[in-house]
C-alpha positions as CSV (number, residue, x, y, z in Angstrom):
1,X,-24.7,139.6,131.1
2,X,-27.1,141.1,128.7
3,X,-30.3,140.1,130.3
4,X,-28.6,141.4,133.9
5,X,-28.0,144.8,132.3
6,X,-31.8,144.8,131.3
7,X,-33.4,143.5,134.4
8,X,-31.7,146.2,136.6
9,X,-32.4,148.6,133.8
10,X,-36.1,148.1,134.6
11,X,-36.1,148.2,138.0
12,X,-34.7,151.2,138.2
13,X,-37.6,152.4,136.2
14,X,-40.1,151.0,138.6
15,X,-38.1,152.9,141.7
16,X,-37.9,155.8,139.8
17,X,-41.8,155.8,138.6
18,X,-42.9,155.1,142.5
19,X,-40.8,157.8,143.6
20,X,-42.0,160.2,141.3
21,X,-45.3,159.3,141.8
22,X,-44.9,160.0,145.7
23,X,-43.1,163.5,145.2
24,X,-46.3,164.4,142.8
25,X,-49.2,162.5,144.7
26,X,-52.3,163.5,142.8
27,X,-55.9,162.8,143.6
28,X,-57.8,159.9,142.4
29,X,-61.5,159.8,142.9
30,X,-64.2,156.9,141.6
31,X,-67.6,157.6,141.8
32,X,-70.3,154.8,141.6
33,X,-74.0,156.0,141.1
34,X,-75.7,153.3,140.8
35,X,-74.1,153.1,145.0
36,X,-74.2,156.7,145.3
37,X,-71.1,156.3,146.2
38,X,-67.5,157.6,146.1
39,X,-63.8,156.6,146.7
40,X,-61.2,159.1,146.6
41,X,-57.4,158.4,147.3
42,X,-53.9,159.7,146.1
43,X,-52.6,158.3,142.6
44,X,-50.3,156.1,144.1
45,X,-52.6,154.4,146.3
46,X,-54.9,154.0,142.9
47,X,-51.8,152.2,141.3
48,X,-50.9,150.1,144.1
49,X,-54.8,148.9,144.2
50,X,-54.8,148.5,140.5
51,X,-51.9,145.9,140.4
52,X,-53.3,144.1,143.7
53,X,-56.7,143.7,141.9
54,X,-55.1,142.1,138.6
55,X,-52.3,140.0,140.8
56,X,-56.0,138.5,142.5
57,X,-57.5,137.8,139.2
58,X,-54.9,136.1,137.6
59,X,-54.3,133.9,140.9
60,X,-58.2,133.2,140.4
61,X,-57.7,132.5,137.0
62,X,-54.9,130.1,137.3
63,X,-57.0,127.7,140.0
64,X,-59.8,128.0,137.7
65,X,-57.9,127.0,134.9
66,X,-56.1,123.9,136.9
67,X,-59.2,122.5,137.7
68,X,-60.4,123.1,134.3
69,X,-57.6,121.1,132.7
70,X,-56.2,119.0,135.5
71,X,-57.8,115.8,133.0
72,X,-55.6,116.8,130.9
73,X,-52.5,117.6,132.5
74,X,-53.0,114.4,134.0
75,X,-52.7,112.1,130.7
76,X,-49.6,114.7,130.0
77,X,-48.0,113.5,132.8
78,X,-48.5,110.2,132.2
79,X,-47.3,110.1,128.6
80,X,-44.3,111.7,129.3
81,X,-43.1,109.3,132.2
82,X,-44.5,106.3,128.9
83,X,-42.2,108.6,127.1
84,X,-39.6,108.8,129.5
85,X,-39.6,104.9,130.2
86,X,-39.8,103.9,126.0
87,X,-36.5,106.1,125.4
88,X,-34.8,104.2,128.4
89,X,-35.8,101.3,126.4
90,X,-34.5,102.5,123.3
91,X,-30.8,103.8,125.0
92,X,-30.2,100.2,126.6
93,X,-32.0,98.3,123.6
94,X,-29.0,100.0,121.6
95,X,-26.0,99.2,124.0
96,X,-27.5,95.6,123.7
97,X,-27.1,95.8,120.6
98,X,-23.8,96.7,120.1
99,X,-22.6,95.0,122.2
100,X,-24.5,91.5,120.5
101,X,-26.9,90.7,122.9
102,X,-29.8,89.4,120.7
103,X,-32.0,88.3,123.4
104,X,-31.8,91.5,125.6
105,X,-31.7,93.8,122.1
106,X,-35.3,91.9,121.4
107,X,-36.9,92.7,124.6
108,X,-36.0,96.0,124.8
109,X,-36.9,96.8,121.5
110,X,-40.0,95.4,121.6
111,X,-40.5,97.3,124.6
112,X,-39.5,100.4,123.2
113,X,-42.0,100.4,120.2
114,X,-45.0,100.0,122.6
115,X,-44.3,102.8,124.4
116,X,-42.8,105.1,121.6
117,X,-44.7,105.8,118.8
118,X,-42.6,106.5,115.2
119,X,-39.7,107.2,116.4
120,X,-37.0,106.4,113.7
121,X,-34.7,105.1,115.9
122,X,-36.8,101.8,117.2
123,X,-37.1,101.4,113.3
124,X,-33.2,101.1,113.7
125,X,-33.5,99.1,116.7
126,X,-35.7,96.4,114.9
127,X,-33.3,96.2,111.7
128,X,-30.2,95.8,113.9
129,X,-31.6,93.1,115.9
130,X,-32.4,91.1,112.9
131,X,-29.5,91.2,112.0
132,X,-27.8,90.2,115.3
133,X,-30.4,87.2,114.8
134,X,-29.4,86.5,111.7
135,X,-33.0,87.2,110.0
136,X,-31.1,89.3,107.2
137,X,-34.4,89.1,104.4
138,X,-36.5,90.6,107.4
139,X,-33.8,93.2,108.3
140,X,-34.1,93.9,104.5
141,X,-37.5,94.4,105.0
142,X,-37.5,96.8,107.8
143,X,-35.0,98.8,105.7
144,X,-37.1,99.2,103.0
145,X,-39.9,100.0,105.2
146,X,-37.9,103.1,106.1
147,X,-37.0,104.0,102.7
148,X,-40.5,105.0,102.7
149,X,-40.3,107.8,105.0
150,X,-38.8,110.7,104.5
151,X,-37.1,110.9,108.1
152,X,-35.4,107.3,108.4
153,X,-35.1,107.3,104.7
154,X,-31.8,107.8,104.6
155,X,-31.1,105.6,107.0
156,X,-32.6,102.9,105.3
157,X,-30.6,103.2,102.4
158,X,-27.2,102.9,104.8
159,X,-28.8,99.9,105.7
160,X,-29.5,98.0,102.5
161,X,-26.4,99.3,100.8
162,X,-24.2,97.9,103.7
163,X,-26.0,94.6,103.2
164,X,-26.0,94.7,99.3
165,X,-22.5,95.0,99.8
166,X,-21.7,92.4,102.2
167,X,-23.4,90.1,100.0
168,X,-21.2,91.2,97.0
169,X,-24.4,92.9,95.0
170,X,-22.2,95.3,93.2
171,X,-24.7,97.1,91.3
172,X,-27.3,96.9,94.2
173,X,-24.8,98.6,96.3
174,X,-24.0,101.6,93.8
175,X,-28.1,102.0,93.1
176,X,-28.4,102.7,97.3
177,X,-25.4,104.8,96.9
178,X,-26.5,106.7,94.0
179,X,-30.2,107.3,96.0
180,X,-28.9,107.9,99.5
181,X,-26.3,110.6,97.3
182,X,-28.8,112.3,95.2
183,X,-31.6,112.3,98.5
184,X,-28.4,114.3,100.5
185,X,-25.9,115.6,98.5
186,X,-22.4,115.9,100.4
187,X,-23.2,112.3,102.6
188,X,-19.6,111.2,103.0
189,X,-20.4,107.4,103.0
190,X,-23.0,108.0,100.1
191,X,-20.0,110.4,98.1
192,X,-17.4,107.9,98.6
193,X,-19.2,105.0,97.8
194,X,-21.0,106.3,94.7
195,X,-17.1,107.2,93.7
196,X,-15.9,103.6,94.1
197,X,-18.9,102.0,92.3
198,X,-17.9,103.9,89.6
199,X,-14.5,103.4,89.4
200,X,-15.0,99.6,89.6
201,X,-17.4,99.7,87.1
202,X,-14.7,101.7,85.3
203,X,-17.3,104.4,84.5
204,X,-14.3,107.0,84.3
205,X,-16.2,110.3,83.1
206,X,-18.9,109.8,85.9
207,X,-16.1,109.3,88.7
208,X,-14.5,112.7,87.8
209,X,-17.8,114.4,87.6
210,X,-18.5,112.5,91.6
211,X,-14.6,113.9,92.7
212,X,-15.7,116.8,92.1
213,X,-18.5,117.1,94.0
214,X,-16.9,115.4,96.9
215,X,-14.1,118.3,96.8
216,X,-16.8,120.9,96.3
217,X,-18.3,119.9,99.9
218,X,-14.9,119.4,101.6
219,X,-14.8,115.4,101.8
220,X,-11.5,115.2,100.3
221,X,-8.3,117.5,100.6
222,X,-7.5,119.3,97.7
223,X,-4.0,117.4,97.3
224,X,-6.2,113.9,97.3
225,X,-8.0,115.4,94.7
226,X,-5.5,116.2,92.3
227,X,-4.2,113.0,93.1
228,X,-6.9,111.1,92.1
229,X,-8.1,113.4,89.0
230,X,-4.6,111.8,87.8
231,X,-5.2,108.6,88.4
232,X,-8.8,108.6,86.6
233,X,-7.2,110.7,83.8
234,X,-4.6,108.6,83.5
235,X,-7.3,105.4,83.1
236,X,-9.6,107.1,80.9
237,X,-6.2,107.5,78.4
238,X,-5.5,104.6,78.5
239,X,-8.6,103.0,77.7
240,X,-9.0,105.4,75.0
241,X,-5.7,105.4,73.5
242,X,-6.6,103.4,70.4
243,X,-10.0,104.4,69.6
244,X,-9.3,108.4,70.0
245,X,-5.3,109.5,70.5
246,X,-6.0,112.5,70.6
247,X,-8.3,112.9,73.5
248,X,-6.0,110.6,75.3
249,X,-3.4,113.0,75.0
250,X,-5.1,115.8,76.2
251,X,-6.2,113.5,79.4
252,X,-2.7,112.0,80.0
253,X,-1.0,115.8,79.5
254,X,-3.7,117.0,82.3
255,X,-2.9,114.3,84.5
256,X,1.0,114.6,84.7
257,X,0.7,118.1,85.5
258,X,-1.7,117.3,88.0
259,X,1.0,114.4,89.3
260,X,4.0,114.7,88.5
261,X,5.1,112.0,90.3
262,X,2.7,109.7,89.0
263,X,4.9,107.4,86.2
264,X,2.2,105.8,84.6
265,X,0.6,109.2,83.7
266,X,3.8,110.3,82.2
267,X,4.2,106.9,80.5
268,X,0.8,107.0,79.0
269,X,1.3,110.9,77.7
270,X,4.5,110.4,76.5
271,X,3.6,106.9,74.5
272,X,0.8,108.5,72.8
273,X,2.9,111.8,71.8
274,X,5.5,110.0,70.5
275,X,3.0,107.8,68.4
276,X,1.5,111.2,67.1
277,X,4.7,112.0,66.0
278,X,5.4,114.9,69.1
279,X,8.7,113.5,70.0
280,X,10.0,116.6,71.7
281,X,6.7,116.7,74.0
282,X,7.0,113.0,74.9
283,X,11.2,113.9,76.1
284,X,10.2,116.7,77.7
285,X,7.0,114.6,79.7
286,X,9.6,112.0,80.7
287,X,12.6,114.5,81.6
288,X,10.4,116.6,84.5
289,X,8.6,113.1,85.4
290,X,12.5,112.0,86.2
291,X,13.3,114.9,88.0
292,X,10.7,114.2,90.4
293,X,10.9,110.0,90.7
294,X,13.5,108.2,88.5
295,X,11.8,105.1,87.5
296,X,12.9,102.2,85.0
297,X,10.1,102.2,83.2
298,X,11.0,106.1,82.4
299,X,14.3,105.4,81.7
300,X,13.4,102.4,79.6
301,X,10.4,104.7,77.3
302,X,13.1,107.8,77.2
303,X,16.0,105.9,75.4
304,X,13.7,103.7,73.4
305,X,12.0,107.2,72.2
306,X,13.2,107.1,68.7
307,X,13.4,103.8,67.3
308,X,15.5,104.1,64.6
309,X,18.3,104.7,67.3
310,X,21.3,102.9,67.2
311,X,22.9,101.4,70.5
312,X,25.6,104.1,70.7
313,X,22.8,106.9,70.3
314,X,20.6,105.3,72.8
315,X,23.7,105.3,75.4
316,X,23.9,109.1,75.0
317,X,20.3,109.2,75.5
318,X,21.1,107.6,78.6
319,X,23.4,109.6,80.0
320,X,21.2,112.7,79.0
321,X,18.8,111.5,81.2
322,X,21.0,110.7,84.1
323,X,22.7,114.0,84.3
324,X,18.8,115.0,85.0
325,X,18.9,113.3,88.0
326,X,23.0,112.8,88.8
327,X,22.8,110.8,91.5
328,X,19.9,108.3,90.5
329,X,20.8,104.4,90.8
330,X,18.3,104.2,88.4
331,X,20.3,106.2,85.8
332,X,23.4,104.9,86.9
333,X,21.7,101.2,85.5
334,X,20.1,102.8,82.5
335,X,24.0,103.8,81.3
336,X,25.0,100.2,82.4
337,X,22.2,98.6,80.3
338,X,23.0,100.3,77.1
339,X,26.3,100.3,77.9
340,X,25.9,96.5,77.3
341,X,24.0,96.9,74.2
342,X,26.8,99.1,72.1
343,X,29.2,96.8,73.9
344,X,30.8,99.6,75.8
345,X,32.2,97.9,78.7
346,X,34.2,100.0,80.2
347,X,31.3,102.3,80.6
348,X,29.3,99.5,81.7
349,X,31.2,98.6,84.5
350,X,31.9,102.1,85.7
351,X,28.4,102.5,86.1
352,X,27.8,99.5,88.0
353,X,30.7,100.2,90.5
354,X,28.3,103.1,91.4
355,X,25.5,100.8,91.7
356,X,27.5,98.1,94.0
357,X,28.3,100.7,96.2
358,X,25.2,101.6,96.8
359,X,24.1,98.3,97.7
360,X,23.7,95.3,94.9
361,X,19.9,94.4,94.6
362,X,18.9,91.5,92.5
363,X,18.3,93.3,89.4
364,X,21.9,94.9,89.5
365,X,23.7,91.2,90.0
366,X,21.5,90.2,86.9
367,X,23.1,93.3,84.8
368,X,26.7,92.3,86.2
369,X,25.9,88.5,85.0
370,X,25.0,90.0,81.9
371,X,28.4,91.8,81.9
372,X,30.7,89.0,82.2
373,X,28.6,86.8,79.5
374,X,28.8,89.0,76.5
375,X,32.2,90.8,77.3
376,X,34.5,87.7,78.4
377,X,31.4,84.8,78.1
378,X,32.9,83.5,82.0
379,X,30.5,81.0,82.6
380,X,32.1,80.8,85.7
381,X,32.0,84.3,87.1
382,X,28.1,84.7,85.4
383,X,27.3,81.1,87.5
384,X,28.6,83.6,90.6
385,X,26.5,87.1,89.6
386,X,23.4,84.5,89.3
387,X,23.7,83.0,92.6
388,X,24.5,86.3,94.3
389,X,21.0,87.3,92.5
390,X,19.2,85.0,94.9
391,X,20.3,86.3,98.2
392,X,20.3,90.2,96.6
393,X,18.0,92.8,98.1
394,X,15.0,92.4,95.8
395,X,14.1,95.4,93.5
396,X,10.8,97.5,93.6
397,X,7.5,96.1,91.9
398,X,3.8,97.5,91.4
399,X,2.5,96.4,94.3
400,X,-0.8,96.7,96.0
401,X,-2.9,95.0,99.0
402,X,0.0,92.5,99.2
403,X,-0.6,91.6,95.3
404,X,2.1,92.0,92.7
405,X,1.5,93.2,89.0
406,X,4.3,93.4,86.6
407,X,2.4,96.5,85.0
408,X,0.7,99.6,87.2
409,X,-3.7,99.6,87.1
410,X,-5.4,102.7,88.5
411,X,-7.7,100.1,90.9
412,X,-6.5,97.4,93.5
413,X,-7.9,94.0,92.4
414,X,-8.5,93.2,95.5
415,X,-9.8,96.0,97.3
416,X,-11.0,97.9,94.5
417,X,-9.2,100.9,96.1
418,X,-8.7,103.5,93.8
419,X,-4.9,104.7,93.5
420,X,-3.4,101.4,95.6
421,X,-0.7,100.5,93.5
422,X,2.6,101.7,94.6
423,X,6.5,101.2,93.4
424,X,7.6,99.3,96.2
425,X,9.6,96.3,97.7
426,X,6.6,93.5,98.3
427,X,6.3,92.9,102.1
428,X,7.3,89.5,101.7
429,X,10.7,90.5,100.1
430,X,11.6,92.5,102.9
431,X,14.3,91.6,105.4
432,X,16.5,92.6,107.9
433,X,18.8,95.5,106.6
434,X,21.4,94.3,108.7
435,X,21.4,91.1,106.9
436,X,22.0,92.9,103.7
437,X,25.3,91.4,101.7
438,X,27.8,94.7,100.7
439,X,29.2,93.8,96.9
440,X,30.4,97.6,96.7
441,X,34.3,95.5,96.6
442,X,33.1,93.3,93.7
443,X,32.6,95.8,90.8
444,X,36.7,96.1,91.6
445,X,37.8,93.1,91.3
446,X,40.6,92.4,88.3
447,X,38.8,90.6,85.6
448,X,39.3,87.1,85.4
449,X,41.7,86.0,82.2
450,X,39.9,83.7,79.9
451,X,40.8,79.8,80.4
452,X,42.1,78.3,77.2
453,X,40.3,75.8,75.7
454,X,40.4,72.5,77.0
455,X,41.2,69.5,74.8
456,X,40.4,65.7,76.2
457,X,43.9,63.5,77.0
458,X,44.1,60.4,78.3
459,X,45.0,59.8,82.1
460,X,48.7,60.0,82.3
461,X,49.8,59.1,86.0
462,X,53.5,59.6,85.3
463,X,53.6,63.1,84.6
464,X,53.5,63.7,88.0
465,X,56.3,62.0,88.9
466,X,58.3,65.1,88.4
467,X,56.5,67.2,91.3
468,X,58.7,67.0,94.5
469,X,57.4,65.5,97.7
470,X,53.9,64.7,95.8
471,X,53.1,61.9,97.9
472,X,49.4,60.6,98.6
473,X,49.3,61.2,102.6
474,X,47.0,58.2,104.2
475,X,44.7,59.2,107.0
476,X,46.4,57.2,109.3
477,X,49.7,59.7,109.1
478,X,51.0,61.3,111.7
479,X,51.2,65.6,111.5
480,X,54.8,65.1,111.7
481,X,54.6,63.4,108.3
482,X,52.2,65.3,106.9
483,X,54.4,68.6,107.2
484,X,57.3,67.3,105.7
485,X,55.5,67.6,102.5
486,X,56.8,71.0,101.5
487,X,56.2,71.5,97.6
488,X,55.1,75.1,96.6
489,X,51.9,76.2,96.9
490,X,49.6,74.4,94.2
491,X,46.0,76.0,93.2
492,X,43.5,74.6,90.8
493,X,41.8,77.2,89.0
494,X,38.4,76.8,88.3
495,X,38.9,75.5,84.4
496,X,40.8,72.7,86.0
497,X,44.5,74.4,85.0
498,X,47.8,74.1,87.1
499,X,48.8,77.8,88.1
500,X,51.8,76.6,90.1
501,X,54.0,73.6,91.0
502,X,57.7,73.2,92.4
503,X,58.9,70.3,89.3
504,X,61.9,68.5,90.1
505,X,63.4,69.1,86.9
506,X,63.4,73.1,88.0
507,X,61.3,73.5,84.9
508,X,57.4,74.8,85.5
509,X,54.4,73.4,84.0
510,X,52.9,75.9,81.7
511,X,50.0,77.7,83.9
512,X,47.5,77.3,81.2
513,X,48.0,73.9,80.4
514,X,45.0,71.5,80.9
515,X,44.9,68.7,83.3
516,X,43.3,65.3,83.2
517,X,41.0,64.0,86.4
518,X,43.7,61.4,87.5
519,X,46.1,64.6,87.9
520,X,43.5,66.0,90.1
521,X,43.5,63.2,92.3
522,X,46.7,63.0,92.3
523,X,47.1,66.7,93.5
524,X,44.6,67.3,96.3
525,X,47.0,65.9,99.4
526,X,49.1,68.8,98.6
527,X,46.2,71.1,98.7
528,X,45.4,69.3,102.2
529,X,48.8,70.9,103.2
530,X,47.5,74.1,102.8
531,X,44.3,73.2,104.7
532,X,41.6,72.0,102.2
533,X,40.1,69.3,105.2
534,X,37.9,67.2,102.5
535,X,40.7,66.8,100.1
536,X,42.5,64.1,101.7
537,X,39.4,62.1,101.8
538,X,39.1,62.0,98.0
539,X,42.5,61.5,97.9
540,X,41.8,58.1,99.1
541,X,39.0,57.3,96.5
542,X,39.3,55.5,93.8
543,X,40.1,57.7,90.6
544,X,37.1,58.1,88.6
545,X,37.1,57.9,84.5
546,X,38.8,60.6,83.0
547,X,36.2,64.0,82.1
548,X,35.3,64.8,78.6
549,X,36.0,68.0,77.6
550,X,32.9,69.3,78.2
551,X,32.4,68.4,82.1
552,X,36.4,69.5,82.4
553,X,35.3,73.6,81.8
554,X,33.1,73.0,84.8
555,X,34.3,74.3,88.0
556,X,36.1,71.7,90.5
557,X,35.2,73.4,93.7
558,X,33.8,76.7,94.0
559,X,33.7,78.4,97.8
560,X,32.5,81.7,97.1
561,X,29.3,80.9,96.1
562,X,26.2,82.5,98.4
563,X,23.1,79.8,97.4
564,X,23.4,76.0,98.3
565,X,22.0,75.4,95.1
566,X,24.4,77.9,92.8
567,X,26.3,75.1,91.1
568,X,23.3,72.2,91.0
569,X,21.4,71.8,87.6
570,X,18.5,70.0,88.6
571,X,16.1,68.6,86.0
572,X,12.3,68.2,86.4
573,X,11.5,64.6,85.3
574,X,8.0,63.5,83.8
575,X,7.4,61.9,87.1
576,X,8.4,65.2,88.9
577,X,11.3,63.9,90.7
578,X,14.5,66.1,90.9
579,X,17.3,64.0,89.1
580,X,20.9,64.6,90.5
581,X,23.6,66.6,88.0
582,X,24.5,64.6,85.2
583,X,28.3,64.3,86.1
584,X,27.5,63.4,89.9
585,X,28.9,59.9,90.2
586,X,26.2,59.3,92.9
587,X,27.0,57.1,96.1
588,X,29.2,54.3,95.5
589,X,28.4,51.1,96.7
590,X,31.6,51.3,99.3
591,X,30.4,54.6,101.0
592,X,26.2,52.7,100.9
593,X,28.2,50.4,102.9
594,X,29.0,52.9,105.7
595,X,27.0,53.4,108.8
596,X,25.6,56.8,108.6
597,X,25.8,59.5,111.1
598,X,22.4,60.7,112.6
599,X,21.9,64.7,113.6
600,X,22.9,64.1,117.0
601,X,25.9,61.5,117.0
């Protein structure tokens, strides 16, 4: 628009200088002596003759000049179409290239550095053919060879530290880095990768100076970089925690106000104030850190701050920290835990009903096993919490790259990714939540009264003649027989006790009583009646030798359990083979005798 504006400006000028110069025509008159001669004419016919004579000469000038040079505009012409044809070259040497065509990447490049002479990118062209070849020591070579000029120098060094790194040359890698950084500051691959050298290396003080220069020129959001000032604080305490506290503290202070979120930071801070004897600073650390991400690992360092401590003050402690937070699972367990430990049971289990509702993972079954063990010592009922364990939702772990670590490190071992770890459920934990098993109905459940001891007696087959209609029931029965057995409703509880029976004698057998093995036997048709389907089988076994007292406490039949394997106790032999349980009477040689069933029949 500009240049518009300007070129009418100026030719209104001209109009307005030719029509001035016709309203004021002047005289104009050239005299030539030497031709005693004279030309006279108006001004404006001297102008107009003026500009003619010039437009002539530079008309003659130009033809002169063409001749003159027309060698050389020649050769120009022809360069620029050698020119023209090299950089065609070079454009489909480099599709070729990418897209792996070695041979036709080869001609073309070869083709390209005839015609074009240092041009950095045939120099690039030759490296990445070699390596499409598989010639990596003279695509080395070529890189290096660029190093050496200034304009592919750069270049060269993204070369050979892409190759030092594919090769696993560590410290090769960082040296490029470190050149190609220092030779362009603010080069994000050069930034980054000069960051992660030393962060591998675990050169701490050196990766925070780097983070700072790659926030300085914009490579990383400011948020990333406070993220990962933490996490390199947070290392650099920990690895100086014993030689020099106090430095650590400062670092590990910096870094959870950096991240709040970030547990290990406020782990590491409040461990080393609390062994410099600031106990207040360390609770303080570890309240604000819970505010913002209840963890175990908090919970745990908070009621474990003092440890003189008894178990009743380090249940307060617990509920201190879970009115932080009121509605944390996490410091619904912390109570539970050290609700266990004073022996607080009622607490214990209140706690836990909140936990159950929520949804029971494997650590909370665990904590309920726990329960029942040191408050009633149900070996039965903690056999139940344990195989409900093995089906739970699993809990969250330090995970990272698909590797698990039972403690949090500032680099991924595999990777070598700097803030990877993450409190997680593993991927290969994960299922489908609509697989998950509700126990929010267990933590109600009336607490199971403890079996009296059991004391060995011999098989007595006549105390049972007093229970009415008790009568073995053969397979070969008709139903019509089988339902006029009508005795009360019997149920063996699972310490092997009678809870109910219908005696002839109208007199009942004390609920708590023990009974022997041949009782047993002699009691499952009746539980057939109330549609056990395997009983009457064993009914028609032979009766087996009467239990000691320690295989009677074991449970006779157990249907609520979640696992296959809940009630097995396999052994690991020398020879690695699984043994069967010690009171499994195997296969007898009747049932060997049996033809078995196949999958399909």
């Amino acid at each position: 628009m500009f240049r518009i504006v300007v070129f009418f400006l100026l030719l209104f000028a001209l109009a307005a200088g030719f029509a001035w110069l016709a309203d004021n025509p002047g005289t104009v008159e050239i005299q030539w002596p030497w031709l005693q001669a004279s030309v006279k004419g108006s001004l404006l016919q001297a102008v107009i003759a003026i500009a003619a004579v010039t437009a002539l000469i530079m008309m003659v000038w130009w033809v002169v000049s063409g001749v003159i040079n027309s060698p050389k505009l020649f050769g120009n012409w022809l360069s620029g179409r050698r020119r023209e044809k090299g950089y065609m070259a070079l454009s489909k040497g480099m599709v070729a290239a990418g897209a792996g065509n070695a041979a036709t990447a080869r001609k073309l490049a070869n083709e390209s550095a005839k015609l074009l002479d240092n041009e950095p990118l045939v120099a690039m062209l030759n490296a990445q053919t070699l390596l499409l070849e598989g010639k990596r020591g003279d695509a080395r070579e070529k890189f290096e060879e660029m190093v050496e000029k200034d304009e592919t120098k750069l270049l060269g060094l993204r070369g050979l530290y892409i190759e030092a790194e594919r090769e696993g040359e560590v410290a090769a890698a960082a040296h490029f880095a470190k050149s190609a950084n220092e030779t362009s500051p603010g080069t994000p691959w050069a930034a980054k990768a000069l960051l992660k050298a030393q962060t591998l290396g675990q050169a701490w003080e050196p990766a925070l100076k780097t983070l700072q220069e790659n926030h300085a020129f914009g490579l990383i959001t400011k948020p990333e970089f406070q993220r990962k000032r933490a996490v390199i604080l947070t290392a650099l305490a920990l690895e100086e925690e014993d030689a020099a506290p106090d430095k650590a503290k400062g670092h590990a202070l910096t870094a959870h106000k950096l991240a709040v979120g970030l547990v290990p930071a406020s782990i590491t801070a409040a461990r080393i104030c609390q062994r410099l004897g600031d106990n207040r600073k360390a609770a303080k650390v570890l309240e604000s850190s819970w505010k913002d991400a209840p963890h175990p690992e908090i919970a745990d360092a908070y009621i474990n701050l003092r440890s003189g401590d008894t178990a009743s003050e380090r249940l307060k402690r617990a509920e201190k920290l879970s009115q932080k937070k009121p509605d944390s699972l996490e410091g619904h367990l912390a109570i539970a835990r050290s609700a266990v430990d004073a022996g607080e049971w009622t607490t214990a289990r209140t706690a836990m009903k909140k936990v159950l509702k929520a949804g029971a993972t494997e650590r909370a079954c665990l904590l309920m096993a726990d329960i029942e063990q040191a408050e009633h010592g149900d070996a039965g009922r903690v056999r139940e919490w344990l195989s409900r364990a093995v089906s739970a939702e699993r809990d969250p772990v330090w995970t990272a790259d698909g590797m698990v670590s039972d403690h949090w490190q500032p680099l991924s071992p595999t990777t070598g990714q700097l803030d990877a770890f993450e409190w997680k459920i593993p991927v290969a934990a994960l299922g489908d939540p609509a697989n998950t098993v509700d126990y929010s109905d267990l933590a109600n459940e009336p607490l199971p009264k403890p079996a009296a001891p059991v004391v060995e007696k011999e098989a007595d087959t006549t105390a049972l003649d007093d229970i009415e209609d008790a009568t073995i029931i053969d397979d070969d029965k008709e139903e019509a027989e089988a339902e006029a057995v009508s005795p009360e409703i019997v149920s063996i509880a699972s310490a092997g006790t009678v809870v109910a029976a219908t005696l002839s004698n109208e007199a009942e057998k004390p609920t708590n009583e023990p009974i022997t093995e041949a009782e047993i036997i002699e009691l499952k048709p009746v539980a057939a009646k109330l549609g056990d389907e395997q009983t009457t089988e064993a009914a028609s076994a032979p009766a087996p030798e009467p239990e000691s007292a320690e295989t009677a406490e074991k449970p006779l039949a157990k249907k609520e359990a979640k696992s296959p394997y809940a009630n097995a106790n396999l052994d690991d032999d020398e020879d690695g083979v699984i043994d069967r349980r010690p009171d499994d009477p195997g296969i007898s040689q009747e049932e060997e005798s049996q033809p078995k069933k196949g999958l399909f029949f």
